[in-house]
VMD Tcl script that draws the C-alpha trace (Angstrom):
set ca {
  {0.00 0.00 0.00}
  {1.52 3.20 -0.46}
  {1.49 6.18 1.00}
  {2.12 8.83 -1.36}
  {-0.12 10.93 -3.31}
  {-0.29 13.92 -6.01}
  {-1.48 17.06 -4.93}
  {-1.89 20.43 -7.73}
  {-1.04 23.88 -5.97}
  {-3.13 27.07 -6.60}
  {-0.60 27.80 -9.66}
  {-0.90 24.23 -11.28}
  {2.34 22.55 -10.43}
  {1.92 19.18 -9.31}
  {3.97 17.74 -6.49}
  {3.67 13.95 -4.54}
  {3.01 14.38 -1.00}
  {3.59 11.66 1.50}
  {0.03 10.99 3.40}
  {-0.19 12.00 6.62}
  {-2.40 9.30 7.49}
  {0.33 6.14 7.34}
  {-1.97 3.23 8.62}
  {1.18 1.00 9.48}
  {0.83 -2.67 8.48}
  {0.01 -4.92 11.30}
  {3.21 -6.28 13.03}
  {2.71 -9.49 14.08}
  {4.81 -10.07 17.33}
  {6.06 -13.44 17.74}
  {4.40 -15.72 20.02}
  {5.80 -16.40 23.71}
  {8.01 -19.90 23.57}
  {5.49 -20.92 26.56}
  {2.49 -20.13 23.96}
  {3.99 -22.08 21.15}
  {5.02 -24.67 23.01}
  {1.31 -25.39 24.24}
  {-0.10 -25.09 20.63}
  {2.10 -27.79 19.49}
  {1.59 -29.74 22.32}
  {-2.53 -29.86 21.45}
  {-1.15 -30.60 18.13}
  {0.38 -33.40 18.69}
  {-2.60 -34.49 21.26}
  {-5.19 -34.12 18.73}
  {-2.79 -36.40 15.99}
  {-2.17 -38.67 18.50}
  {-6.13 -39.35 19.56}
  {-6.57 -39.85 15.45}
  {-3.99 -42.06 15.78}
  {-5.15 -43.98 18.29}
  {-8.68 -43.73 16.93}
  {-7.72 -44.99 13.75}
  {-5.63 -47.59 15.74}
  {-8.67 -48.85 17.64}
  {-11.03 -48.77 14.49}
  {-8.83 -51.36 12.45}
  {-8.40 -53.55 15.49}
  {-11.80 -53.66 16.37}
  {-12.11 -54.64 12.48}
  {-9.43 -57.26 12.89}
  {-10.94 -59.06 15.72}
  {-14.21 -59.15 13.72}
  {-12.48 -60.36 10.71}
  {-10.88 -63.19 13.27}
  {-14.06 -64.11 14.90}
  {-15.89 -64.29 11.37}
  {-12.58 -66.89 10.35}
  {-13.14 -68.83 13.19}
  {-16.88 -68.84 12.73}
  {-16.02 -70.20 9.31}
  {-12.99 -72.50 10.17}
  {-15.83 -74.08 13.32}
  {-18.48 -74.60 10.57}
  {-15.84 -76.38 7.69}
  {-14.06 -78.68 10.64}
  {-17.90 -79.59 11.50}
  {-18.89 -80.00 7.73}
  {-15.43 -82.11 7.51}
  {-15.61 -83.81 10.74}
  {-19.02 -85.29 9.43}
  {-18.23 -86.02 6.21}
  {-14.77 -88.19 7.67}
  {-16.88 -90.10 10.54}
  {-19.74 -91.05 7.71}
  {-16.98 -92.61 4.97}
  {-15.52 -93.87 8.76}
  {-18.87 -95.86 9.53}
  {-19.51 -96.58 5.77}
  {-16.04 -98.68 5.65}
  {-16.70 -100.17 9.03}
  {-20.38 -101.61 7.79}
  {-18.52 -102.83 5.14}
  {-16.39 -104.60 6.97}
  {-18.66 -105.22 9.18}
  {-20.67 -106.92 6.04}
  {-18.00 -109.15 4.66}
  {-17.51 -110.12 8.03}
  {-20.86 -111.43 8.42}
  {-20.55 -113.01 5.01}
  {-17.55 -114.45 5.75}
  {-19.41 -116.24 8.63}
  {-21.95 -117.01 7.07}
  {-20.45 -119.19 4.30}
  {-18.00 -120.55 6.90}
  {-21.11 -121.79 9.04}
  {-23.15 -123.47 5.67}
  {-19.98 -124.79 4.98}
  {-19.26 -126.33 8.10}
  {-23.48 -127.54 8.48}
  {-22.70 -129.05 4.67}
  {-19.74 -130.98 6.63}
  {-21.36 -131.51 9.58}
  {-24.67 -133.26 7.60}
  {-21.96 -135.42 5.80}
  {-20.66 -136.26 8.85}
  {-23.77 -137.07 10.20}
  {-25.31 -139.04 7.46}
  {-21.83 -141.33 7.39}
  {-22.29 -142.02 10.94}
  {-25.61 -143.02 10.74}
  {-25.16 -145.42 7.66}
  {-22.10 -146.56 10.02}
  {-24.78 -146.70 12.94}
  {-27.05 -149.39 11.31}
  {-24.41 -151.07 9.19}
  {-23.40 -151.96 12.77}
  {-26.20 -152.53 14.53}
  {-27.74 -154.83 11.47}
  {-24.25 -156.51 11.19}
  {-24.68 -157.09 15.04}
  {-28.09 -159.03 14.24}
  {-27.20 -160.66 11.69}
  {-23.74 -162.80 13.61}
  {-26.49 -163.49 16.68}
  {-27.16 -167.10 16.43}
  {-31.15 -167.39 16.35}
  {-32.14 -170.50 18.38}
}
mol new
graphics top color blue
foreach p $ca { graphics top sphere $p radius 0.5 }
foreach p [lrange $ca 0 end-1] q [lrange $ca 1 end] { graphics top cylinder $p $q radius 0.2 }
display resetview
């Protein structure tokens, strides 16, 4: 801004004047250390409670990422745990099965023997009790 300005006298000559009215530019005086020192301090406050917000926001976010992973991890170890004890009992009732049939054709096997057996000793039976008959003297 300046301060001078052109003024015309009663004969016509022109001539720059310096205002008297000098409105002086506001100095701005410097802060006291104690002053500055505070301001920086709430500064720093207000950067750290962002911080710290921001901080607890993604951990908050993190431990409801974790419980939705364990959720998740619970539910598939179910779904798998299942799915391994039904092909478990599956291949046990199939052994279970050939077991059975196993038996099974062992015990017609041995009742096929055992009718042999039995129908041998009973032609052995009467081929010895009608031999015994026969070498008794009648009288």
């Amino acid at each position: 801004m300046s301060n001078l300005r052109s003024v015309m006298s009663e004969r016509g000559e022109t001539a720059t004047m310096t205002s008297p009215i000098v409105t002086p530019e506001p100095v701005l005086t410097p802060l006291p250390l104690l002053e500055v020192i505070r301001r920086k301090e709430a500064e720093v406050k207000r950067g750290l409670a962002a911080e710290r917000e921001a901080a607890q926001t993604a951990l908050a976010e993190a431990e409801e990422r974790a419980r939705k992973l364990v959720a998740a991890a619970e539910t598939e170890g179910q779904r798998e745990g299942e799915a391994q004890r039904q092909a478990a009992r599956s291949d046990v009732e199939r052994e279970a099965a050939a077991i059975v049939a196993q038996a099974r054709a062992q015990a017609e096997m041995l009742q096929r023997a055992g009718e042999a057996q039995l129908e041998a000793a009973i032609a052995r039976a009467v081929k010895f009790i009608v031999g015994a008959f026969t070498s008794i003297p009648v009288s």
